[in-house]
PAPAMAR-177026 format. One record per atom (N, C-alpha, C): residue number from 1; x, y, z; atom name; residue in three letters. Coordinates in Angstrom, 2 decimals. Atoms other than C-alpha are relative to their C-alpha. Layout:
PAPAMAR-177026
REC    i       px       py       pz  at   aa
REC  NUM        X        Y        Z  CA  ALA
...
end
This chain:
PAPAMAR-177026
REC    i       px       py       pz  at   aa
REC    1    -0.38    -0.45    -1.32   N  UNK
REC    1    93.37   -47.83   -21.05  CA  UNK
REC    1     0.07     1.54     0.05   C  UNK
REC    2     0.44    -1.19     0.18   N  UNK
REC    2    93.77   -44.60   -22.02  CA  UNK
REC    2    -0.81     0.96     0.02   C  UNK
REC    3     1.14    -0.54    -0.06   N  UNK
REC    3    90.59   -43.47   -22.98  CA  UNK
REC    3    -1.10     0.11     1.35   C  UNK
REC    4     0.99     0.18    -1.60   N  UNK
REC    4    89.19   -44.83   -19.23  CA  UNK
REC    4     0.89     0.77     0.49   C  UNK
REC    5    -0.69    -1.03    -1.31   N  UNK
REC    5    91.72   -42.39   -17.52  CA  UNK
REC    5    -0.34     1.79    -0.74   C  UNK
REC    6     0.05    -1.60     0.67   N  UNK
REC    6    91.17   -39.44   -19.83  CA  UNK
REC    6    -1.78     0.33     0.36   C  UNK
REC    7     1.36    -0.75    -0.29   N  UNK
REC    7    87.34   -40.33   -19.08  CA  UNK
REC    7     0.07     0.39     1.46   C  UNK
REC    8     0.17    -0.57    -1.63   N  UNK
REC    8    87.64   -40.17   -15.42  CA  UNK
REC    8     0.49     1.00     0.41   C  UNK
REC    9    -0.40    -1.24     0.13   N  UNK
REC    9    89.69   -37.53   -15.81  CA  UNK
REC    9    -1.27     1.16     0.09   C  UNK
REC   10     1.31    -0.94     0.50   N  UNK
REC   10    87.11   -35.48   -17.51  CA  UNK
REC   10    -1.16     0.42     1.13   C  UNK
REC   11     1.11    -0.05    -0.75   N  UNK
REC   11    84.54   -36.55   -15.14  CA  UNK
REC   11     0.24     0.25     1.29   C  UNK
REC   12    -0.42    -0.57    -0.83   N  UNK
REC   12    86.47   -35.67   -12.35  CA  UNK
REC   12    -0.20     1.78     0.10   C  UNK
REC   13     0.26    -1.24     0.20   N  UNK
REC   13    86.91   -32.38   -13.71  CA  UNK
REC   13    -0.77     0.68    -0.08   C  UNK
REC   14     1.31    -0.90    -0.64   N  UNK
REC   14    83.56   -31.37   -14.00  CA  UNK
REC   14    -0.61    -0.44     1.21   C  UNK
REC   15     0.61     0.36    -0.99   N  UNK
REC   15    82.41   -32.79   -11.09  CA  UNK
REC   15     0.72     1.04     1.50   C  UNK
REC   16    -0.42    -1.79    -0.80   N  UNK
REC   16    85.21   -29.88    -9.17  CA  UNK
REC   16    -0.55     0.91    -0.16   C  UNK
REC   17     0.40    -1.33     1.19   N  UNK
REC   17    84.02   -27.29   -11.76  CA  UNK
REC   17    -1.69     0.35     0.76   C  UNK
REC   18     1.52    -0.05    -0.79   N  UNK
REC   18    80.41   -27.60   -10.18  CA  UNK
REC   18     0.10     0.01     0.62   C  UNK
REC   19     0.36    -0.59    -1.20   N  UNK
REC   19    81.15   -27.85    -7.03  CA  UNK
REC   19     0.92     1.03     0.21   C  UNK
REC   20    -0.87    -1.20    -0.65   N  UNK
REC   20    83.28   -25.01    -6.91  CA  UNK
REC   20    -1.33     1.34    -0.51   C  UNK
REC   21     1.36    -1.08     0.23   N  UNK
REC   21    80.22   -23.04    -8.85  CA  UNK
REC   21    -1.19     0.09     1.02   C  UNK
REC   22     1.06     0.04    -1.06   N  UNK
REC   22    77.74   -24.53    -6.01  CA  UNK
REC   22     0.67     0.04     1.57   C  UNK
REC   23    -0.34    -0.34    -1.07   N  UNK
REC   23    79.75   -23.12    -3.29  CA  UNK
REC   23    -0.90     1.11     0.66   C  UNK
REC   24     1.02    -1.14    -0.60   N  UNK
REC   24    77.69   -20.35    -3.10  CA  UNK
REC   24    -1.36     0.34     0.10   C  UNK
REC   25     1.30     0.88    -0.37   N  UNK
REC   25    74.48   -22.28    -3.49  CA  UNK
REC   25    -0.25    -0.03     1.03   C  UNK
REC   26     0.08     0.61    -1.37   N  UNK
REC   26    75.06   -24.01    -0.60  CA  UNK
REC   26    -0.42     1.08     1.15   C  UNK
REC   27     0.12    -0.27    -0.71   N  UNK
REC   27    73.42   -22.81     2.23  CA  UNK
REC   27    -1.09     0.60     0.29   C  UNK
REC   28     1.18    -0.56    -0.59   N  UNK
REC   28    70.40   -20.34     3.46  CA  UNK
REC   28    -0.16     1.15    -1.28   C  UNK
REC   29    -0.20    -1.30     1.34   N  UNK
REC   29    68.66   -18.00     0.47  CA  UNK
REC   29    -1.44     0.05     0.80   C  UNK
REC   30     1.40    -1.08    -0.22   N  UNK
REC   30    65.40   -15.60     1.46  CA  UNK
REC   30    -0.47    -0.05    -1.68   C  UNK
REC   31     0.30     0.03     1.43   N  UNK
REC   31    62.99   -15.98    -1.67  CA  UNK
REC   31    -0.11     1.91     0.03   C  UNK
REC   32    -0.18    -1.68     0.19   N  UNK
REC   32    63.09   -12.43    -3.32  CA  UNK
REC   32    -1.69     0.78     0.52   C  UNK
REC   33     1.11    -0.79    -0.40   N  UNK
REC   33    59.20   -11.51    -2.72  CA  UNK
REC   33    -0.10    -0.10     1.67   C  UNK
REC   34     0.12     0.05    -1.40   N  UNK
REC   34    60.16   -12.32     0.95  CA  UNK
REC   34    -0.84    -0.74     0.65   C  UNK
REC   35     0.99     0.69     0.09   N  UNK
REC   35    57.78   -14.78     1.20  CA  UNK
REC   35     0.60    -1.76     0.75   C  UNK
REC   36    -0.49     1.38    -0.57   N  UNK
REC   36    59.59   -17.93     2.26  CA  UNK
REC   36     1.63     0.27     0.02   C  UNK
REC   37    -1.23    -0.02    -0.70   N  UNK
REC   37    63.05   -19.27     2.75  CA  UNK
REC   37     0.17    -1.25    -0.43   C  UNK
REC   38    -1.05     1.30     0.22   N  UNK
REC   38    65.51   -22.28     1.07  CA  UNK
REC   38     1.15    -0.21     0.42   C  UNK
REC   39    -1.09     0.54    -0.23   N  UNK
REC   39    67.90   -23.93     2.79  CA  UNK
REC   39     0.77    -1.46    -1.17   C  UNK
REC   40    -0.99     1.50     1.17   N  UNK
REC   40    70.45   -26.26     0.11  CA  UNK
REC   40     1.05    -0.75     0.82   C  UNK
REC   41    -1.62     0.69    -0.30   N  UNK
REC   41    72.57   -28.97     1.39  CA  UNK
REC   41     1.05    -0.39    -0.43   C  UNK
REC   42    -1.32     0.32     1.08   N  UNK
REC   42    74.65   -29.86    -1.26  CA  UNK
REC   42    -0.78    -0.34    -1.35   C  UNK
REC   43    -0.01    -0.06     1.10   N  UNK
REC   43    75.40   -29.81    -4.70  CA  UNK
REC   43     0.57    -0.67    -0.60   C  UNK
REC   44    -0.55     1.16     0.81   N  UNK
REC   44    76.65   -32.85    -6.57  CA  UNK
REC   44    -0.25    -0.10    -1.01   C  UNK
REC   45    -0.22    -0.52     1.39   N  UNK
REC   45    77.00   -32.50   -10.49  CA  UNK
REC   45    -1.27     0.97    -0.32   C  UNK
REC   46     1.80    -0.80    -0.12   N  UNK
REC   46    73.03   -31.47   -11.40  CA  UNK
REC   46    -0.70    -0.32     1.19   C  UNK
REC   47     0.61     0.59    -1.17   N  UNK
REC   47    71.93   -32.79    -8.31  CA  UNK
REC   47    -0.33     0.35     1.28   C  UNK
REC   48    -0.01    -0.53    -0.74   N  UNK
REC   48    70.65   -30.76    -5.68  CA  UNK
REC   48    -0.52    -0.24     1.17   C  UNK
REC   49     0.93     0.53    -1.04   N  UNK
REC   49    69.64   -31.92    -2.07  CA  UNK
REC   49    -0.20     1.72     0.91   C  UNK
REC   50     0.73    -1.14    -0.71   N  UNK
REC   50    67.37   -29.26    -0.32  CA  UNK
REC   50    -0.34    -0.36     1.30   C  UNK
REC   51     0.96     0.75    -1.50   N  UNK
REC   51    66.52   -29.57     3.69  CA  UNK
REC   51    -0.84     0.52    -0.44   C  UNK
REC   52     1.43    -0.81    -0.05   N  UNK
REC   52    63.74   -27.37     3.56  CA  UNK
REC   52    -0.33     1.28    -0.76   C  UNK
REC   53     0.56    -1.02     0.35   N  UNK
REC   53    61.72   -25.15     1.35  CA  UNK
REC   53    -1.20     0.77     0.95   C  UNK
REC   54     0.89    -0.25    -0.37   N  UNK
REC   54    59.24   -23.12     3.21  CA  UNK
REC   54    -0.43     1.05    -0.74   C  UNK
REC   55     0.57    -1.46     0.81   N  UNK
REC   55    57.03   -20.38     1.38  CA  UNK
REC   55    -1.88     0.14    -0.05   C  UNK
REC   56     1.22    -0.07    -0.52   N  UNK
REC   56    53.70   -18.90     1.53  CA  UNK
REC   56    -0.51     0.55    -1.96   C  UNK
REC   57     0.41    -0.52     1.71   N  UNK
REC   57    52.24   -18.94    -2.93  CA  UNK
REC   57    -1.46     1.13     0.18   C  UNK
REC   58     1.28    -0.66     0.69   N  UNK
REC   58    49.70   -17.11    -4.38  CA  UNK
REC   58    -1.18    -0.23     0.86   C  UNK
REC   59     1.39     0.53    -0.40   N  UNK
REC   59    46.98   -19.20    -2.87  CA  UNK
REC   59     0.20     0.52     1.50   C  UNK
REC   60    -0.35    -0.26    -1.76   N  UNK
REC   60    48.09   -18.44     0.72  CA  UNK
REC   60    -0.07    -1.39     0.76   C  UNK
REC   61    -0.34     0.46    -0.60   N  UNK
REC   61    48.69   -21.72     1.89  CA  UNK
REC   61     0.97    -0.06     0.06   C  UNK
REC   62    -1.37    -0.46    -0.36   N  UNK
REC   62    51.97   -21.95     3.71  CA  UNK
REC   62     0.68    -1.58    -0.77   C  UNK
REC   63     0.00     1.08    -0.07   N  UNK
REC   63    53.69   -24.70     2.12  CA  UNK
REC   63     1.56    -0.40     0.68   C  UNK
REC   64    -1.47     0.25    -0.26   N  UNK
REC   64    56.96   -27.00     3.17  CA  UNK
REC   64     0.22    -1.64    -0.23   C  UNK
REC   65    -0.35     0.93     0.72   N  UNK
REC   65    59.00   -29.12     1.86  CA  UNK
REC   65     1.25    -0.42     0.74   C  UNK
REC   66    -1.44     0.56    -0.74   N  UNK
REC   66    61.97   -31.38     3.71  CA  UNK
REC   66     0.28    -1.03    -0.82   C  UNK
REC   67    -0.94     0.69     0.88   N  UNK
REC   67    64.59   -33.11     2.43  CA  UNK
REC   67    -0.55    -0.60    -1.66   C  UNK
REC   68     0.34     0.44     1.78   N  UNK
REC   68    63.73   -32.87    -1.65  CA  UNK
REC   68     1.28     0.75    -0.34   C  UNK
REC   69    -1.52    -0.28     1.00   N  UNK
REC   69    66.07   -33.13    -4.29  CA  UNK
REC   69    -0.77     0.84    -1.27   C  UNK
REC   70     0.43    -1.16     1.08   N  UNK
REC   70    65.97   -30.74    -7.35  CA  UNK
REC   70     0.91    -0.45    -1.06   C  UNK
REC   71    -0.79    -0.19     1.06   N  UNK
REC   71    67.57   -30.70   -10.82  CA  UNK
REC   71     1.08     1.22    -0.75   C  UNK
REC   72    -0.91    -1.28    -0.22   N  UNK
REC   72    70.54   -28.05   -10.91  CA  UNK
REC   72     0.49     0.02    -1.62   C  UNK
REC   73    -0.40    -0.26     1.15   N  UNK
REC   73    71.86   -26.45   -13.66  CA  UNK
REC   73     1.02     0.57     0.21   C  UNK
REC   74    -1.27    -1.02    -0.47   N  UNK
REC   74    75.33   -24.57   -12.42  CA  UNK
REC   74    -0.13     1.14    -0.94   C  UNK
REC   75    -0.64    -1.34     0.98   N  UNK
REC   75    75.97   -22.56   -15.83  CA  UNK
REC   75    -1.47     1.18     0.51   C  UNK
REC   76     0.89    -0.83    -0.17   N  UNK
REC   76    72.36   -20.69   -15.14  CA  UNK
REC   76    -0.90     0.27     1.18   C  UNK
REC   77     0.56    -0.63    -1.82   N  UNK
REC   77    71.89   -21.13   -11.20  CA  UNK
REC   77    -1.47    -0.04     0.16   C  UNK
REC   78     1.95     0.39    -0.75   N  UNK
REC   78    68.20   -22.65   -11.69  CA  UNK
REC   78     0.14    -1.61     0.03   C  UNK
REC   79     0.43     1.25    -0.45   N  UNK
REC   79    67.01   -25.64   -10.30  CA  UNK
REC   79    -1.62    -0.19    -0.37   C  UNK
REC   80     0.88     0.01    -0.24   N  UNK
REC   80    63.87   -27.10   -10.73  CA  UNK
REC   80    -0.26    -1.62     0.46   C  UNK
REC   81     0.71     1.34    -0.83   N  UNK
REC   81    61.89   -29.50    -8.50  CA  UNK
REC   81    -1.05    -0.51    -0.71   C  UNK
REC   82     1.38     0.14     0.47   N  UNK
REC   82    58.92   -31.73    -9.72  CA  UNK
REC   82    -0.17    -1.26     1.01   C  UNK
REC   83     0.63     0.93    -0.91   N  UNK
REC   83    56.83   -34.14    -7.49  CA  UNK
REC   83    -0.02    -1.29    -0.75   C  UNK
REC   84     0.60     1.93     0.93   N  UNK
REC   84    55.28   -36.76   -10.24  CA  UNK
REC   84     0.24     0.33    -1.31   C  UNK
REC   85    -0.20     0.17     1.47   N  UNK
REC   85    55.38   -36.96   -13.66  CA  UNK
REC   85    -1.12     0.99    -0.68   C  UNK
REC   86     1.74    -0.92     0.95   N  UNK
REC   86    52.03   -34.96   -14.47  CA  UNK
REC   86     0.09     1.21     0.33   C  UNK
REC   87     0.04    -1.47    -0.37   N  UNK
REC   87    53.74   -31.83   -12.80  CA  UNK
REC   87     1.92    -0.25    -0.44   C  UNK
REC   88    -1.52     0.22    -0.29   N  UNK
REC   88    57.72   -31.93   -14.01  CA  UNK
REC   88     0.30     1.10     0.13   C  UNK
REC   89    -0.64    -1.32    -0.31   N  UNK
REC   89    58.49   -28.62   -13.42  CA  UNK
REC   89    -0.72     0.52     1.51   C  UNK
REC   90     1.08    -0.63    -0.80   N  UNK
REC   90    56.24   -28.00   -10.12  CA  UNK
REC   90     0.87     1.55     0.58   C  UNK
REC   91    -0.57    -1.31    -0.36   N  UNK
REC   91    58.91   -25.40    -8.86  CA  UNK
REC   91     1.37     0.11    -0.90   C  UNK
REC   92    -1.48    -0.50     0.73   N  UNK
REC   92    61.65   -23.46   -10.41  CA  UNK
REC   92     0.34     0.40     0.70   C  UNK
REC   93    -0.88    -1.14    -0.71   N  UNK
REC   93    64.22   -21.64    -8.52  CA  UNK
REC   93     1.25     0.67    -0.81   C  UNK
REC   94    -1.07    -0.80     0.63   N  UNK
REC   94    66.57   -19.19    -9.99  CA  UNK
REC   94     0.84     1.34     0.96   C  UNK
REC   95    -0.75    -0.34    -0.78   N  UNK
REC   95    69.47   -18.36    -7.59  CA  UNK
REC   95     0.72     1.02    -0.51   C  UNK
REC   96    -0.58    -0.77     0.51   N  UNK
REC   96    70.81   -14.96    -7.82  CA  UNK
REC   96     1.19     0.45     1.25   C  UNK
REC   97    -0.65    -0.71    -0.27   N  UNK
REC   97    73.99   -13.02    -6.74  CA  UNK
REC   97     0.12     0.05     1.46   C  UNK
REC   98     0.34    -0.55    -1.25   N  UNK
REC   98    72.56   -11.59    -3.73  CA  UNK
REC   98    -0.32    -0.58     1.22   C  UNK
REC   99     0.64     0.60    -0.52   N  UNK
REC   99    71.80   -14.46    -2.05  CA  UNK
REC   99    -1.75    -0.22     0.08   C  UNK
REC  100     1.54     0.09    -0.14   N  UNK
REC  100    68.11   -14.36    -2.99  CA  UNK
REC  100    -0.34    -1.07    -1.11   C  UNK
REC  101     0.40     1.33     0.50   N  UNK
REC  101    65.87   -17.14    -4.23  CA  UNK
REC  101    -1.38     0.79    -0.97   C  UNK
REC  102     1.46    -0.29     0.50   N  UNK
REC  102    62.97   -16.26    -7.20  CA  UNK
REC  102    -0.46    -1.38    -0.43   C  UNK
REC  103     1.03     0.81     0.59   N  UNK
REC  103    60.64   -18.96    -7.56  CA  UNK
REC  103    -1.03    -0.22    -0.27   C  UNK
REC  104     1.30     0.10     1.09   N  UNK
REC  104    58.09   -19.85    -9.51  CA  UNK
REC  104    -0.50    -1.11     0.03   C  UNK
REC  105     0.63     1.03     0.30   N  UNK
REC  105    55.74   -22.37    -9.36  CA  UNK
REC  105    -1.26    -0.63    -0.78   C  UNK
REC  106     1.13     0.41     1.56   N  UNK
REC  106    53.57   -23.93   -12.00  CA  UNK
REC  106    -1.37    -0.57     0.03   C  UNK
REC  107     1.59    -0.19     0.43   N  UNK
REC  107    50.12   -23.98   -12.84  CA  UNK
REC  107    -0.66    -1.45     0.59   C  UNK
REC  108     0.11     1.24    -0.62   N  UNK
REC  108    49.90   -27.85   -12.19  CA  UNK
REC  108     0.27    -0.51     1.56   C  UNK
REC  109    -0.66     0.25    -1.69   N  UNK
REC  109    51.70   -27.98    -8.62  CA  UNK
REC  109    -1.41     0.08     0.72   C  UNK
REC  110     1.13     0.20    -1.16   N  UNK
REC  110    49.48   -29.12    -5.69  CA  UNK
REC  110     0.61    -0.21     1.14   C  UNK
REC  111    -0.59     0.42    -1.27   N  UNK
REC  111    50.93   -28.76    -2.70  CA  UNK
REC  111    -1.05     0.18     1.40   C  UNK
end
């Protein structure tokens, strides 16, 4: 009995601990080359729901993305998205300070 209250405990505790780190996630970030724009809706342990990415890559098509989830990392403020299995990283994001978004997207991505 113990050990099930000390775990929920625990798992309580980080599950505050993150969202008190993805407070400042949450909400509207400008990517840094100025190029697009992420809105985050919430942040639940690694678990990140995104309304909308919009951004214009390399290639110059514009792309966008609604309601995708991402893989969060709190301690280092990156996320990354992947579509299928043959692209797992298709985007990174690495949330800074300033409210700005740098992402990166990978060689495989087809959007």
């Amino acid at each position: 009995m113990k050990k099930t209250i000390f775990t929920i405990a625990i798992f309580t505790l980080l599950m505050v601990s993150s969202a008190a780190f993805a407070g400042d996630i949450i909400g509207n970030h400008g990517l840094s080359s100025n190029q697009g724009f992420v809105r985050v809706k919430s942040v639940v342990g690694n678990r990140m729901a995104i309304d909308f990415i919009i951004y214009t890559p390399v290639k110059g098509n514009l792309v966008i993305l609604s309601d995708v989830f991402a893989d969060y990392n709190p301690k280092t403020k990156q996320a990354v998205y992947s579509e299928e299995k043959s692209c797992p990283d298709a985007l990174k994001f690495t949330f800074q300070s300033n409210g700005r978004v740098i992402l990166r997207e990978a060689a495989c991505a087809v959007f």
